[in-house]
C-alpha positions as CSV (number, residue, x, y, z in Angstrom):
1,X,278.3,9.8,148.9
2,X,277.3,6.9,150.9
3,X,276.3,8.4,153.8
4,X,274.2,11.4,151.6
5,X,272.5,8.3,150.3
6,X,272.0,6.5,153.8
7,X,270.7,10.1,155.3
8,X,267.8,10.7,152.1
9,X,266.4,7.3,151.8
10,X,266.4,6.1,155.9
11,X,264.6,9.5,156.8
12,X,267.0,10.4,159.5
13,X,266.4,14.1,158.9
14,X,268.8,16.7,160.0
15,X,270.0,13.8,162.2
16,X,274.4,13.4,162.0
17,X,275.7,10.1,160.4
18,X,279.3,9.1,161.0
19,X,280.9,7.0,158.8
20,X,280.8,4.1,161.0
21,X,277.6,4.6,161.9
22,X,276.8,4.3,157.9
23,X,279.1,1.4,158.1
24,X,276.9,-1.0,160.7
25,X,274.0,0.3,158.6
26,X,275.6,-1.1,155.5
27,X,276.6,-4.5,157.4
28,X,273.2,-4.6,158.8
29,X,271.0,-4.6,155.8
30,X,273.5,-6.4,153.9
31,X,272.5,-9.8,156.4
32,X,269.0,-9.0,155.0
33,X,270.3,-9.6,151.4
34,X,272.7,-12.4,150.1
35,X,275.1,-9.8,149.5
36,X,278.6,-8.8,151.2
37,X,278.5,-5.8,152.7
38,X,281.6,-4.1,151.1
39,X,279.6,-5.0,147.7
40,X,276.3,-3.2,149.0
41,X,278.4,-0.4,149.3
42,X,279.7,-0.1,145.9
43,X,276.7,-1.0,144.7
44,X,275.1,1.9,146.4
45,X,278.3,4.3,146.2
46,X,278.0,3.2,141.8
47,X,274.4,4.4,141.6
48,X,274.8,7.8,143.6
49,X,277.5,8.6,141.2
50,X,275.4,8.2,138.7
51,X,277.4,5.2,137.0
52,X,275.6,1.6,136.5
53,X,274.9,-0.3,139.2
54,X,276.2,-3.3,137.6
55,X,279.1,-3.8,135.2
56,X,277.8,-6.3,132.6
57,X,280.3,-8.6,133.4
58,X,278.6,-8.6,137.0
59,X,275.4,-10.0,136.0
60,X,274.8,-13.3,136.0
61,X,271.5,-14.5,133.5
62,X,270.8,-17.9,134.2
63,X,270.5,-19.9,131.2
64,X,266.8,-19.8,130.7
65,X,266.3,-16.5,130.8
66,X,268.7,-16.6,127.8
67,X,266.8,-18.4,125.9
68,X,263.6,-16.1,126.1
């Protein structure tokens, strides 16, 4: 599902991905973001599977928005 997802949005074309090749690209955008790479991945893997990509318990509002 991951690597579907990796292969639509990075415009490889018909272009092979292996899984670690997916991998590195996972690690690699993931130091872009302040985000660990195995959670990029479920993040990613959650929305191609048409699930949330959060669990509510995984969202963090900081106080001030709460209060809006």
């Amino acid at each position: 599902m991951v690597i579907r997802f990796i292969k639509e949005h990075a415009e490889l074309g018909e272009r092979e991905l292996s899984t670690s090749e997916a991998a590195d690209l996972i690690r690699q955008v993931a130091e872009l973001y302040p985000i660990e790479a195995r959670r990029l991945d479920h993040v990613v893997w959650r929305h191609v599977s048409g699930r949330d990509v959060f669990k509510d318990e995984d969202v963090e509002i900081p106080e001030r928005s709460r209060e809006l």
